[in-house]
C-alpha positions as CSV (number, residue, x, y, z in Angstrom):
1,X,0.0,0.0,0.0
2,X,1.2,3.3,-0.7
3,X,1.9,5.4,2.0
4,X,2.8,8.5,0.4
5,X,5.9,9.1,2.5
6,X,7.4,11.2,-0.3
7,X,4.5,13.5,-0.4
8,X,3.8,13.9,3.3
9,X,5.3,16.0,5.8
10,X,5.0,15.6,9.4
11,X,5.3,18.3,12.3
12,X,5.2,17.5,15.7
13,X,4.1,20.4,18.0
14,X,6.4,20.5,21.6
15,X,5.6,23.7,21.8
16,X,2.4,23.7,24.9
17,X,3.6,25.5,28.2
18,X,2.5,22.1,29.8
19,X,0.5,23.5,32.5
20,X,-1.0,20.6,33.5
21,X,1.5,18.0,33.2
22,X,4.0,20.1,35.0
23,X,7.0,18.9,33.2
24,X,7.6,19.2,29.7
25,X,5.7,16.5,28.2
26,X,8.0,16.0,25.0
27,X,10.8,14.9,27.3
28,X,8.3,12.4,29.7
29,X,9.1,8.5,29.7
30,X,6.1,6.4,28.1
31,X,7.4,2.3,28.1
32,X,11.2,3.9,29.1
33,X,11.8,6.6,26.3
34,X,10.4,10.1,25.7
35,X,6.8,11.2,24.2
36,X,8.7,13.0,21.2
37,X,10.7,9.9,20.2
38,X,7.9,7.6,20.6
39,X,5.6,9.4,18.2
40,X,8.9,10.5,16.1
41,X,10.1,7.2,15.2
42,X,6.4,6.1,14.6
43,X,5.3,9.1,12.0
44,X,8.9,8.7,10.4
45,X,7.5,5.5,9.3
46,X,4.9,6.9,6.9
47,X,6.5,10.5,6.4
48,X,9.1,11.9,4.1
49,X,10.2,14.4,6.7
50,X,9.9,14.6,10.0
51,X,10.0,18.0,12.1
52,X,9.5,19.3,15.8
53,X,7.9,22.9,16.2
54,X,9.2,24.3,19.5
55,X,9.6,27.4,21.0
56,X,13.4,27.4,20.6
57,X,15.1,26.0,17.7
58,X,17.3,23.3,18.9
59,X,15.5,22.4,21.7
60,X,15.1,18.8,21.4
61,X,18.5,18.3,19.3
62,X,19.7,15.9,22.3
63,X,16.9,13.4,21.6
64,X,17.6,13.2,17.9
65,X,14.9,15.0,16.0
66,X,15.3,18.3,14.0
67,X,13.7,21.0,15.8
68,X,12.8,24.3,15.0
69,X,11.4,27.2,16.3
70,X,7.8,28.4,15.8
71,X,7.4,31.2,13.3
72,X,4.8,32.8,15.6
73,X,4.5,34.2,19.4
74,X,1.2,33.3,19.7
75,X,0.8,30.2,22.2
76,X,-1.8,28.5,19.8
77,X,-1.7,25.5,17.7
78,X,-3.1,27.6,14.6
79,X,1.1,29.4,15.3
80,X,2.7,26.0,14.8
81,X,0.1,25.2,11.8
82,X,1.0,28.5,10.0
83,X,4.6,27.7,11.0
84,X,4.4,24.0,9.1
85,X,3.0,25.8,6.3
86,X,5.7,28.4,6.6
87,X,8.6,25.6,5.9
88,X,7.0,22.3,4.3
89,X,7.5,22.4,0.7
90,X,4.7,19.3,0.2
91,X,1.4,19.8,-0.3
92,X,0.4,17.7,2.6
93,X,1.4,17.7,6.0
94,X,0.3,15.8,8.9
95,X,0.4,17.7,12.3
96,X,0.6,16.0,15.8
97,X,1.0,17.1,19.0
98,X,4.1,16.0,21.5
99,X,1.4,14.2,23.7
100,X,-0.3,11.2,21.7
101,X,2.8,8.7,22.2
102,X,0.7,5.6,20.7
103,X,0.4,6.8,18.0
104,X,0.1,4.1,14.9
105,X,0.9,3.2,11.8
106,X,-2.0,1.6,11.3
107,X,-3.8,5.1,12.4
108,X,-1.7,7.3,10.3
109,X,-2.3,5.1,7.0
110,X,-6.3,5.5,7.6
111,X,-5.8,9.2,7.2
112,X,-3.6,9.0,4.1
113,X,-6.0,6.6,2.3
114,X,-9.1,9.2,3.3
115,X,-7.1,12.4,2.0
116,X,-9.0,15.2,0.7
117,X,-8.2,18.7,0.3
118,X,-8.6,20.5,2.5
119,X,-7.7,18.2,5.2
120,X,-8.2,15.5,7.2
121,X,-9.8,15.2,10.7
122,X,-10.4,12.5,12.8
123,X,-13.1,12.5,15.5
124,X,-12.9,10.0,18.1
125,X,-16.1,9.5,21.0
126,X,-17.3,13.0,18.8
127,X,-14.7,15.3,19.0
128,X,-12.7,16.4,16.0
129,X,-8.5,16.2,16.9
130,X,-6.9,18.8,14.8
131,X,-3.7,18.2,16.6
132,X,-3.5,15.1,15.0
133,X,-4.9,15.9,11.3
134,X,-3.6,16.3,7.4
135,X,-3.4,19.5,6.1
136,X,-3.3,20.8,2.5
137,X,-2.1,23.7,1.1
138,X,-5.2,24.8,-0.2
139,X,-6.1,25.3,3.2
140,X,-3.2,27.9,4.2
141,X,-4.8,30.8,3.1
142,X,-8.1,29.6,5.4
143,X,-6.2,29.6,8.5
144,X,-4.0,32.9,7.4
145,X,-6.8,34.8,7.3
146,X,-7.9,33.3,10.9
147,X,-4.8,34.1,12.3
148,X,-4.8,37.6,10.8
149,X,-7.9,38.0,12.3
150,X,-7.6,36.9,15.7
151,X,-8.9,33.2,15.3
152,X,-6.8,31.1,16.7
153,X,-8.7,28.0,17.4
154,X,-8.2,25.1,14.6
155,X,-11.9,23.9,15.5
156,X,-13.5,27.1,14.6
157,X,-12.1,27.5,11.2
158,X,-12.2,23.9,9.6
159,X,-16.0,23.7,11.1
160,X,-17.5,25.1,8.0
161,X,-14.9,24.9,5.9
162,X,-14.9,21.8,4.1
163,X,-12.6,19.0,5.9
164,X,-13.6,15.5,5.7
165,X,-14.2,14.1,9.3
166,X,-13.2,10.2,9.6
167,X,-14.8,9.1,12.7
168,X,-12.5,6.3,14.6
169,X,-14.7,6.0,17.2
170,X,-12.5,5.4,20.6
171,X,-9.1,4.9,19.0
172,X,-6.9,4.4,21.5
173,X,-3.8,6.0,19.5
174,X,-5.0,9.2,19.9
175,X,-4.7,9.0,23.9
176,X,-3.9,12.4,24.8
177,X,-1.3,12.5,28.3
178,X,-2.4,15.7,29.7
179,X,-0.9,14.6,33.4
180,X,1.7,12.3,34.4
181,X,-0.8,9.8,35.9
182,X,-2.3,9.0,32.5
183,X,0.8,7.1,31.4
């Protein structure tokens, strides 16, 4: 089956203040490595590139993953969206947050099979997860003019605008860690 890994670019956001968790969550131990290699070495599977959005460039060099910094002050998603957009030279790109670490293959191929500009979304128990979605370019200009107008949230601008919604019911790679108990 093909993948697309040529034509897909992935960015993985580690930018979150981590509020919550209390540590930085990119750098927490799931089954005796980090979050960010975990779901990494997972997405490098099915994705040409492979790129960490942070709030410093560098940040995560030590744990083996390019990492650069987001193009935008804003602490949003829609910053490290417009940031992926920014630097990918594909037409798709797959974005995921630093706090899914079971993420699959299996997951991440469903997407790619359902592609359709302008993205992809998955819902699981109801809820869309744009922080774990494919993007295409023909979207950028969409979430440019949110930005530029003070709209920072991803669900309000693909509501109306077109994305196909795969529902995956309760998929349990989309687990989001939002304290260190949930590991």
């Amino acid at each position: 089956m093909d993948t697309g890994k040529s034509d897909l670019e992935t960015f993985i956001f580690a930018r979150g203040l981590s509020k919550r968790f209390g540590t930085d969550k990119a750098r927490h131990k799931h089954l005796g490595r980090p979050f960010l290699n975990h779901i990494h070495d997972t997405v490098a599977i099915v994705s040409g590139k492979v790129t960490v959005i942070a709030k410093d460039a560098g940040a995560y060099d030590d744990l083996g993953v390019v990492t650069i910094a987001d193009n935008y002050p804003e602490q949003a998603p829609i910053a490290g969206l417009l940031t992926a957009f920014d630097v990918s030279e594909q037409d798709w790109i797959f974005i995921i947050s630093c706090d899914v670490p079971d993420i699959d293959v299996k997951f991440l191929r469903s997407l790619w099979e359902r592609r359709q500009a302008p993205g992809v979304v998955p819902v699981t128990q109801g809820i869309s997860q744009p922080l774990a979605a494919l993007y295409h370019r023909t979207a950028e200009d969409l979430f440019r003019q949110g930005y530029r107008e003070g709209q920072y949230s991803l669900y309000r601008i693909i509501k109306n605008a077109g994305f196909r919604r795969v529902d995956l019911g309760d998929h349990s790679a989309l687990k989001n860690y939002n304290y260190p108990t949930d590991n």
